[in-house]
PDBQT receptor file of N, H, CA, C and O in Angstrom, charges set to zero:
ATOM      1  N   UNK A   1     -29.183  47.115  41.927  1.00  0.00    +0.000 N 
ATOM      2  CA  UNK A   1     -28.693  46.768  40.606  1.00  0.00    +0.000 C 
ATOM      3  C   UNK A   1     -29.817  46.247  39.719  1.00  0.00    +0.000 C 
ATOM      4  O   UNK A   1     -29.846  46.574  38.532  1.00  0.00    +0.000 OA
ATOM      5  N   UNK A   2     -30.457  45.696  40.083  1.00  0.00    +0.000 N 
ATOM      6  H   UNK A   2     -30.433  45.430  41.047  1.00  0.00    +0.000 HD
ATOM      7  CA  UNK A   2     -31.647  45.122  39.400  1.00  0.00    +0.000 C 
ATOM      8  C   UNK A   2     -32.930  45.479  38.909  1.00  0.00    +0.000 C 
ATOM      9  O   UNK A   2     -33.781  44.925  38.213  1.00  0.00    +0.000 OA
ATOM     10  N   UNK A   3     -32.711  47.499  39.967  1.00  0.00    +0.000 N 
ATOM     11  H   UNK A   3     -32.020  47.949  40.532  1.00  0.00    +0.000 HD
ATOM     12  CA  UNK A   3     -34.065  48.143  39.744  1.00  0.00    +0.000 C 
ATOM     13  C   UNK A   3     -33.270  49.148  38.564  1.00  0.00    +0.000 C 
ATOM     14  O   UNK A   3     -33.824  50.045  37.930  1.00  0.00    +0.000 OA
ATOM     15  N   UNK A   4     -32.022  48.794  38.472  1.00  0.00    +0.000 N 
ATOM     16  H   UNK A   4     -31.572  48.064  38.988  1.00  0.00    +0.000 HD
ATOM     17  CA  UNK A   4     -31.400  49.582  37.450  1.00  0.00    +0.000 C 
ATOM     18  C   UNK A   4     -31.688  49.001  36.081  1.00  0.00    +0.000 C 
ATOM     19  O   UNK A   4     -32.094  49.680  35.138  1.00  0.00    +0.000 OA
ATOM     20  N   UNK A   5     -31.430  47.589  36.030  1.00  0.00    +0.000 N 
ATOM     21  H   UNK A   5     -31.100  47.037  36.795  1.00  0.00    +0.000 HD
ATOM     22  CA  UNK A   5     -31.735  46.581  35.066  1.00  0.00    +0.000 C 
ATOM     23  C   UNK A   5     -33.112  47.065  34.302  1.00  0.00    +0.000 C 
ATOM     24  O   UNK A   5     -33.145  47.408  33.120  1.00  0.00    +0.000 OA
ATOM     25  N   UNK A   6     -34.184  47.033  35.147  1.00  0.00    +0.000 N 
ATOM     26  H   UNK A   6     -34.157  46.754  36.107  1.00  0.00    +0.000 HD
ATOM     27  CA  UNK A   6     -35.497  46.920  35.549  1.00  0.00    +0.000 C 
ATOM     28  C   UNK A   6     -35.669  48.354  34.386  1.00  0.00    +0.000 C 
ATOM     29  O   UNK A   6     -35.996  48.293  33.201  1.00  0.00    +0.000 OA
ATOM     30  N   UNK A   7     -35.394  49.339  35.038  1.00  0.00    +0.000 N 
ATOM     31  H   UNK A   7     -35.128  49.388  36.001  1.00  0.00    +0.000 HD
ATOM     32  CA  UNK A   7     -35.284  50.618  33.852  1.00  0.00    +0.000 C 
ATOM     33  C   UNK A   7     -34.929  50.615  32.647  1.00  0.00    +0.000 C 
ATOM     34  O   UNK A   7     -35.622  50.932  31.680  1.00  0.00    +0.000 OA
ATOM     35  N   UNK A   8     -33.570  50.169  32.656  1.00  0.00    +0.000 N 
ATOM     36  H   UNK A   8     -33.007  49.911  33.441  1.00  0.00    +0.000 HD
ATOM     37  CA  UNK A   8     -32.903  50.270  31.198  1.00  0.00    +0.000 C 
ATOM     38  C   UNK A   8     -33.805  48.815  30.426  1.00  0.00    +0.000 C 
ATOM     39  O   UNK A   8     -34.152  49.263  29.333  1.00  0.00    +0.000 OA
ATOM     40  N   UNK A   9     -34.167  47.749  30.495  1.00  0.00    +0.000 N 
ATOM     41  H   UNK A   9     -33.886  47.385  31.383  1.00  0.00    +0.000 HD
ATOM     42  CA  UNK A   9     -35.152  47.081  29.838  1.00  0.00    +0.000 C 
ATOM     43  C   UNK A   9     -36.450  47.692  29.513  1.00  0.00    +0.000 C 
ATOM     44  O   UNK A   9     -37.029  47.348  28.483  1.00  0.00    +0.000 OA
ATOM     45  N   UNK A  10     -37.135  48.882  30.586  1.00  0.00    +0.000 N 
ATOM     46  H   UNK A  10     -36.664  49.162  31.422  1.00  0.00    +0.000 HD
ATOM     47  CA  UNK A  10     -38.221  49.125  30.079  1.00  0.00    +0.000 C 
ATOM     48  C   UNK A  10     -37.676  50.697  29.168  1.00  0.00    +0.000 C 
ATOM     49  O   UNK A  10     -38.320  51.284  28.299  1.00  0.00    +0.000 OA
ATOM     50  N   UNK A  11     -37.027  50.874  29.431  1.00  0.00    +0.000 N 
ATOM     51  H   UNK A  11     -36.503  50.397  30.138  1.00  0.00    +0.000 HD
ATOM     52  CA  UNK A  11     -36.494  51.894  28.709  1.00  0.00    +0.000 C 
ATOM     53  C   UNK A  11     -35.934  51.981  26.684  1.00  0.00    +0.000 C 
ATOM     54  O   UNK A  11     -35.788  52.824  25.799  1.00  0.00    +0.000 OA
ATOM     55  N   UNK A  12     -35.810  50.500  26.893  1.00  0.00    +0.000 N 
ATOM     56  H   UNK A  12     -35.928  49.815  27.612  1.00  0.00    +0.000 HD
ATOM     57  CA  UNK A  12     -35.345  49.926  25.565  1.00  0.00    +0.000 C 
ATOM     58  C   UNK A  12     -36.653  49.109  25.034  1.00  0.00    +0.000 C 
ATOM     59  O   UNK A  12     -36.887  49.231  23.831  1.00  0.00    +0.000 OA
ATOM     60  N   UNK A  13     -37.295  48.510  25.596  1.00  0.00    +0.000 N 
ATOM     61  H   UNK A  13     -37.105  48.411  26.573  1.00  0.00    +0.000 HD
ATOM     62  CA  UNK A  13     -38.632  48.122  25.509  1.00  0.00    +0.000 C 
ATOM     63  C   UNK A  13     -39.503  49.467  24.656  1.00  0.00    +0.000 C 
ATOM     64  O   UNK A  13     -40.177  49.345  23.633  1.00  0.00    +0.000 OA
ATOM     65  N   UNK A  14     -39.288  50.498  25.290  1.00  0.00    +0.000 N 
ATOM     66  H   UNK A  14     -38.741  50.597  26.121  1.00  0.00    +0.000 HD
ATOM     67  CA  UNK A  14     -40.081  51.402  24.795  1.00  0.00    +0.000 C 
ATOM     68  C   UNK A  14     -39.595  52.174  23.150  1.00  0.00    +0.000 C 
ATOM     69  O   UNK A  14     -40.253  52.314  22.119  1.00  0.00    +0.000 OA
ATOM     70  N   UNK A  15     -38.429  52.488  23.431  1.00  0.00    +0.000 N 
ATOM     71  H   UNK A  15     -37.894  52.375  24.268  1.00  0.00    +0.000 HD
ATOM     72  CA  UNK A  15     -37.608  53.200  22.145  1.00  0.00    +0.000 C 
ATOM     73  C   UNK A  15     -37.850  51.885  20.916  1.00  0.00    +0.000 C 
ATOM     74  O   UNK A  15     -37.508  52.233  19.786  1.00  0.00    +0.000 OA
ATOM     75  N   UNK A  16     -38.364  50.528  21.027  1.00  0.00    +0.000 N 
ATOM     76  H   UNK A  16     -38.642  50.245  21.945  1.00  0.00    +0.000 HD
ATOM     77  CA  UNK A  16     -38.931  49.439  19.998  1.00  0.00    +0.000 C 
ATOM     78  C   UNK A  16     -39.659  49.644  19.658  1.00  0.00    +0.000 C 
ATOM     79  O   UNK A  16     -39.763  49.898  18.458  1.00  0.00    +0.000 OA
ATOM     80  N   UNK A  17     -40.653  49.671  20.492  1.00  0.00    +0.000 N 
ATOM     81  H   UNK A  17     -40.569  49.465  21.467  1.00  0.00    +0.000 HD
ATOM     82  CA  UNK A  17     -42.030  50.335  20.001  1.00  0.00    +0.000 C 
ATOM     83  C   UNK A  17     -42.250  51.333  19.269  1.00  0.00    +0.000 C 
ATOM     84  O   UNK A  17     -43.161  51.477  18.454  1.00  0.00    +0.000 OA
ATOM     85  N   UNK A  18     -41.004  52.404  19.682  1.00  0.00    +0.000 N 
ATOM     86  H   UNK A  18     -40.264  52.288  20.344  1.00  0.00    +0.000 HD
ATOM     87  CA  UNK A  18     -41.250  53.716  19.303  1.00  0.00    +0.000 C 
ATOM     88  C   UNK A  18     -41.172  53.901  17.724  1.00  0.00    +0.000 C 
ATOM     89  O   UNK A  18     -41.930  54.518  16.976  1.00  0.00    +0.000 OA
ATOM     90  N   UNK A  19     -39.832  53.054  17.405  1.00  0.00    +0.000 N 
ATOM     91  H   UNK A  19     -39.217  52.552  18.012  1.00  0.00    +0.000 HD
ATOM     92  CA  UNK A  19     -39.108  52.507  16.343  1.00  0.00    +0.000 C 
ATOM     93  C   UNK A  19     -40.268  51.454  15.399  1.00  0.00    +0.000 C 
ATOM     94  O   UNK A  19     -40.381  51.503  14.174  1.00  0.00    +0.000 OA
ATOM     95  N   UNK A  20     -40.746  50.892  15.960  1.00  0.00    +0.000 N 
ATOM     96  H   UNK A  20     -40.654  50.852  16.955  1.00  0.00    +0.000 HD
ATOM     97  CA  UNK A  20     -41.826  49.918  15.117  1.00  0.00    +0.000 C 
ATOM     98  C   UNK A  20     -43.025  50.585  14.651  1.00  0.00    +0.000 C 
ATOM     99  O   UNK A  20     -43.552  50.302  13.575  1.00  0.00    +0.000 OA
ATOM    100  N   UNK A  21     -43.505  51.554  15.526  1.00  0.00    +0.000 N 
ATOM    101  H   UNK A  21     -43.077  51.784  16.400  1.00  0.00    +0.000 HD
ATOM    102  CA  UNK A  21     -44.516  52.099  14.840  1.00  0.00    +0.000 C 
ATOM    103  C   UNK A  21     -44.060  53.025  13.865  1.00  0.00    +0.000 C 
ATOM    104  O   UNK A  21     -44.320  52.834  12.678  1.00  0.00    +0.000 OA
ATOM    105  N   UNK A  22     -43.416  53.995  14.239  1.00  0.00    +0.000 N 
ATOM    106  H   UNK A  22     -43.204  54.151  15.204  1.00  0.00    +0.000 HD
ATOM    107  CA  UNK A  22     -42.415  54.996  12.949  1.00  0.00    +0.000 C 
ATOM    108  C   UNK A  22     -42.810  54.565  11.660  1.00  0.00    +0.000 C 
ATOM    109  O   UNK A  22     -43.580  54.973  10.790  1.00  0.00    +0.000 OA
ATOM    110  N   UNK A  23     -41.576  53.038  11.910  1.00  0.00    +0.000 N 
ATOM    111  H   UNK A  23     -40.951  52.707  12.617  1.00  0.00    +0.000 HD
ATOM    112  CA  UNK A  23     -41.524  52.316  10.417  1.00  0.00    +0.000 C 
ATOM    113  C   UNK A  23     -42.691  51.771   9.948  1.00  0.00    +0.000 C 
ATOM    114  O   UNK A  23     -42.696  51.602   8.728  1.00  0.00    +0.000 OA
ATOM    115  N   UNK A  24     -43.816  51.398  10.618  1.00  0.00    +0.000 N 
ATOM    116  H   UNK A  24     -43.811  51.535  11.608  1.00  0.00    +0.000 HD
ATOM    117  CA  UNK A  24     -45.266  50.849  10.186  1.00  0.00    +0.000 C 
ATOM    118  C   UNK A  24     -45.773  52.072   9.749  1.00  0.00    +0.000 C 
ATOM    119  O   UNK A  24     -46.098  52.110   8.562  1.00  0.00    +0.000 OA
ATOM    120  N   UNK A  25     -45.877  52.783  10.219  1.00  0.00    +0.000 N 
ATOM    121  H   UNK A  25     -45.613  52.752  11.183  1.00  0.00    +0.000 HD
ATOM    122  CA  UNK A  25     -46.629  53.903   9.926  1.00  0.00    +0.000 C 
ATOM    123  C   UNK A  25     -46.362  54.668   8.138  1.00  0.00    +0.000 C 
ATOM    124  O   UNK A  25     -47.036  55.496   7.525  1.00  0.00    +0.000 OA
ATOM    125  N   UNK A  26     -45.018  53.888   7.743  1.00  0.00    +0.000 N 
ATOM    126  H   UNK A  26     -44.470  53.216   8.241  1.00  0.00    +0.000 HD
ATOM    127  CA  UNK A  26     -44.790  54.490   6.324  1.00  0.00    +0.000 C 
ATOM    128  C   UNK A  26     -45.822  52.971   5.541  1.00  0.00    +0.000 C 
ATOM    129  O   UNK A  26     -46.058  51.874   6.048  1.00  0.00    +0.000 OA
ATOM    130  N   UNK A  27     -46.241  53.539   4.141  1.00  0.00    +0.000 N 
ATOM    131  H   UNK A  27     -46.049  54.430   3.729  1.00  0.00    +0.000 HD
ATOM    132  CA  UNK A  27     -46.730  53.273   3.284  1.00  0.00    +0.000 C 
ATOM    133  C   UNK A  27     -46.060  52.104   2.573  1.00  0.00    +0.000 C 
ATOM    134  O   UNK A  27     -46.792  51.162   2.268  1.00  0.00    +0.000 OA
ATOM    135  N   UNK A  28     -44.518  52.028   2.209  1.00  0.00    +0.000 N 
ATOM    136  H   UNK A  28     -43.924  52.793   2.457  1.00  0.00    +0.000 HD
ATOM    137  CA  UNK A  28     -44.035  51.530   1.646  1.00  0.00    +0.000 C 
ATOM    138  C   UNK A  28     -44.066  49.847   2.595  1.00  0.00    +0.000 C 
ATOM    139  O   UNK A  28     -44.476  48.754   2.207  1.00  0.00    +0.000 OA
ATOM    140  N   UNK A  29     -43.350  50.323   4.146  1.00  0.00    +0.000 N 
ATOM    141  H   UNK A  29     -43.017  51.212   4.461  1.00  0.00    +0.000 HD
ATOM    142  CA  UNK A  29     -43.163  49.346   4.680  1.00  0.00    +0.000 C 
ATOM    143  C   UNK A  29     -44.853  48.295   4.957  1.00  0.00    +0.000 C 
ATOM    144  O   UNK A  29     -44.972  47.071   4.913  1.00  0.00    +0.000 OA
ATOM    145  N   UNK A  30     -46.013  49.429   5.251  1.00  0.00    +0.000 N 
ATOM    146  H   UNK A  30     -45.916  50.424   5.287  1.00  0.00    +0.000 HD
ATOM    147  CA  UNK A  30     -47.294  48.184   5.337  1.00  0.00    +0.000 C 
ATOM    148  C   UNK A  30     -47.551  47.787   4.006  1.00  0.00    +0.000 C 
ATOM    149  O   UNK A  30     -48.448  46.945   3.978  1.00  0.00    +0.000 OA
ATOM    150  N   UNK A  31     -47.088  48.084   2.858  1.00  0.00    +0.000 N 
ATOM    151  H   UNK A  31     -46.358  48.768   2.881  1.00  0.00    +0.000 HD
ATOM    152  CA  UNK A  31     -47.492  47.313   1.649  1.00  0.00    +0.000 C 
ATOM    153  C   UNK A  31     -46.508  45.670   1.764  1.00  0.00    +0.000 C 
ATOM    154  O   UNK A  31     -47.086  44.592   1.633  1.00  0.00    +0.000 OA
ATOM    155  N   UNK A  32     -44.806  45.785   2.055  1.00  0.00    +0.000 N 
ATOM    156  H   UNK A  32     -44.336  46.662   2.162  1.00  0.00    +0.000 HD
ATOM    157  CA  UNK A  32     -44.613  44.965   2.613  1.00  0.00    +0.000 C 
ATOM    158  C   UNK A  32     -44.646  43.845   2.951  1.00  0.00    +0.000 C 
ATOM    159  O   UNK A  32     -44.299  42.783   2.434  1.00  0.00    +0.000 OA
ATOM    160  N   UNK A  33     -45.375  44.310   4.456  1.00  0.00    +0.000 N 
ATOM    161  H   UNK A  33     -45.657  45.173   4.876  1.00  0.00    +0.000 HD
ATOM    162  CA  UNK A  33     -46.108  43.619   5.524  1.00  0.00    +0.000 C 
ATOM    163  C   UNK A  33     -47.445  43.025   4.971  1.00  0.00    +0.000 C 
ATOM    164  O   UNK A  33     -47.794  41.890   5.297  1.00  0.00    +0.000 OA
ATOM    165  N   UNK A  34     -47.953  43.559   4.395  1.00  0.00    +0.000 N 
ATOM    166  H   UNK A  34     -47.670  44.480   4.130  1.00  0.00    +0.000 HD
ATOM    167  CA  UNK A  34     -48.880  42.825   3.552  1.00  0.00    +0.000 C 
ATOM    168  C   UNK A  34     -49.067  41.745   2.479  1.00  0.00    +0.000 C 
ATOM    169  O   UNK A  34     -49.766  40.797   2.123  1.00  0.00    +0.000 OA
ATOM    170  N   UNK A  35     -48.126  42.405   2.227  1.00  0.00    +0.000 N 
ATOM    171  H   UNK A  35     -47.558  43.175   2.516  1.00  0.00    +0.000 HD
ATOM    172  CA  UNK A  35     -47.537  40.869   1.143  1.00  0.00    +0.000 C 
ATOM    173  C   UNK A  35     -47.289  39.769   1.702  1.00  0.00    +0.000 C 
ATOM    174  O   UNK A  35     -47.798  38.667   1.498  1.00  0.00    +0.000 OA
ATOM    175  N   UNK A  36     -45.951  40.289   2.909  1.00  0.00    +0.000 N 
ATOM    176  H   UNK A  36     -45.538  41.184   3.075  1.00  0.00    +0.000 HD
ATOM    177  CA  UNK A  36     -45.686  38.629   3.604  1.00  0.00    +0.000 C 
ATOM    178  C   UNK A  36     -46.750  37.899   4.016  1.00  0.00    +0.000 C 
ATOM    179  O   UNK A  36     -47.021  36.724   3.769  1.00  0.00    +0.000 OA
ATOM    180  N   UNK A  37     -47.519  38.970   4.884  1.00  0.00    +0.000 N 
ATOM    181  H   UNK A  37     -47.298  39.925   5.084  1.00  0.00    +0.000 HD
ATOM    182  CA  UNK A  37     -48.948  38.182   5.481  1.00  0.00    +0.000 C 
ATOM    183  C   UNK A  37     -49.491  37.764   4.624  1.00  0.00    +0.000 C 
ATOM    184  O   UNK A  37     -50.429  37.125   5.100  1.00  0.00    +0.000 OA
ATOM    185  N   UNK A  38     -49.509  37.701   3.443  1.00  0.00    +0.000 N 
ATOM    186  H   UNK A  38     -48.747  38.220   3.056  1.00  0.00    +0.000 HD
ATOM    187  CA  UNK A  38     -50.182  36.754   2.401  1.00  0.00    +0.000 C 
ATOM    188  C   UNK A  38     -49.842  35.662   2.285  1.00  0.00    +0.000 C 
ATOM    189  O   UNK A  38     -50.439  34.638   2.615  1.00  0.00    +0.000 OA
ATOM    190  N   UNK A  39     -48.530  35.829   1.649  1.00  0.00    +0.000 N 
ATOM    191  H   UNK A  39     -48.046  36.661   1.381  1.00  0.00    +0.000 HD
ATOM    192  CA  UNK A  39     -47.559  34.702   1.053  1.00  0.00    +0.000 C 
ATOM    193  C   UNK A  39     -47.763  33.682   2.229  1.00  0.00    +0.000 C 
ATOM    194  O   UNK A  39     -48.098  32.525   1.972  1.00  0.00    +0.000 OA
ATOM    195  N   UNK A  40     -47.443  34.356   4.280  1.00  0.00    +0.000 N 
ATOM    196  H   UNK A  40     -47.171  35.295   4.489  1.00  0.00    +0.000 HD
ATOM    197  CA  UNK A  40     -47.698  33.127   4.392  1.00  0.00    +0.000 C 
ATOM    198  C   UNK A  40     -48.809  33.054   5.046  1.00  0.00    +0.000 C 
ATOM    199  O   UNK A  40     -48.795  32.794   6.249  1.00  0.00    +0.000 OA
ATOM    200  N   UNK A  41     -49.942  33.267   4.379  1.00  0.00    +0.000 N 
ATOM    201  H   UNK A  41     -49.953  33.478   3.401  1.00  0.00    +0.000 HD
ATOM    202  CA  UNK A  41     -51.237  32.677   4.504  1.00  0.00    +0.000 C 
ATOM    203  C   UNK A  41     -51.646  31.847   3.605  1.00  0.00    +0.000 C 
ATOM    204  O   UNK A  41     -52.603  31.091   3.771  1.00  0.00    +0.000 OA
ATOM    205  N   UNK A  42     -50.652  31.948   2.120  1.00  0.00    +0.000 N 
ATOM    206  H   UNK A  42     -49.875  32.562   1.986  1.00  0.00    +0.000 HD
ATOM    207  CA  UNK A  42     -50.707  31.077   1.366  1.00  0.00    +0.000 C 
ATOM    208  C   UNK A  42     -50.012  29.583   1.033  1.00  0.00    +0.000 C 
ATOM    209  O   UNK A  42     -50.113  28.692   0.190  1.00  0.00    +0.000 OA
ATOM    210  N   UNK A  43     -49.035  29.971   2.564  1.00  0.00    +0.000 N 
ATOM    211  H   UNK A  43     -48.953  30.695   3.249  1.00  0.00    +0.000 HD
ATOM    212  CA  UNK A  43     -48.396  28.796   2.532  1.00  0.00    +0.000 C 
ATOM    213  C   UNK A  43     -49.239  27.966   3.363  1.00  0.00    +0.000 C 
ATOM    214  O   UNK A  43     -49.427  26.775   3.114  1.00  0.00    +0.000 OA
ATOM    215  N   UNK A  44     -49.832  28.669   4.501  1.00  0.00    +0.000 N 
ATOM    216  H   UNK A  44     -49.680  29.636   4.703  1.00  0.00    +0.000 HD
ATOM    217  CA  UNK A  44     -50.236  27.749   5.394  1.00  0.00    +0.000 C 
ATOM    218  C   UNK A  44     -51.613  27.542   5.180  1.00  0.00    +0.000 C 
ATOM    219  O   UNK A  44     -52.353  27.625   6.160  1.00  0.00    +0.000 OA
ATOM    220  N   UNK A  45     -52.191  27.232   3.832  1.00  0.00    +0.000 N 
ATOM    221  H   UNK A  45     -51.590  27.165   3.036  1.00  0.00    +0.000 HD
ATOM    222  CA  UNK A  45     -53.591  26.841   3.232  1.00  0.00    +0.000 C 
ATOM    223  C   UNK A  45     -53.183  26.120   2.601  1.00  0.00    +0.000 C 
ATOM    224  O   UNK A  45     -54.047  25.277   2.359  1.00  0.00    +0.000 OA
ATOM    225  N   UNK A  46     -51.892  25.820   1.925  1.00  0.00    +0.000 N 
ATOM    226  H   UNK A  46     -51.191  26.504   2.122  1.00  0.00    +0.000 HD
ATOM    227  CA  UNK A  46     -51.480  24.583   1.122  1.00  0.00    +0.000 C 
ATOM    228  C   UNK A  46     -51.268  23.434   2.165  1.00  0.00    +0.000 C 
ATOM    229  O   UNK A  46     -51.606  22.336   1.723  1.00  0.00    +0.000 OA
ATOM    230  N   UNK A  47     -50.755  23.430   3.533  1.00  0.00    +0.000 N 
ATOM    231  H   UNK A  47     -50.480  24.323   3.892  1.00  0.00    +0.000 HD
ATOM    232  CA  UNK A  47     -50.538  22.526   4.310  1.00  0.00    +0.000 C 
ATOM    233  C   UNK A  47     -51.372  21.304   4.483  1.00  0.00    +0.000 C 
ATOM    234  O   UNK A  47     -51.051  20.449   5.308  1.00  0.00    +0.000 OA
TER     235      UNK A  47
């Protein structure tokens, strides 16, 4: 039961990844991602 577990976690583990890069890989979404990484780089320089 557990080597069954063991699969379906790495199995879903993987289809995330698969799914995360997809969506990184568009233009719209790393402009984004870029922004936030700013904003909070700009929060955490005011600290």
């Amino acid at each position: 039961m557990s080597m069954i577990r063991s699969i379906l976690k790495t199995a879903v583990a993987a289809k995330v990844v698969q799914i995360a890069s997809r969506e990184l890989s568009k233009p719209e979404n790393q402009r984004k991602l870029k922004e936030g990484l700013s904003k909070l780089s700009k929060q955490a320089r005011r600290r």
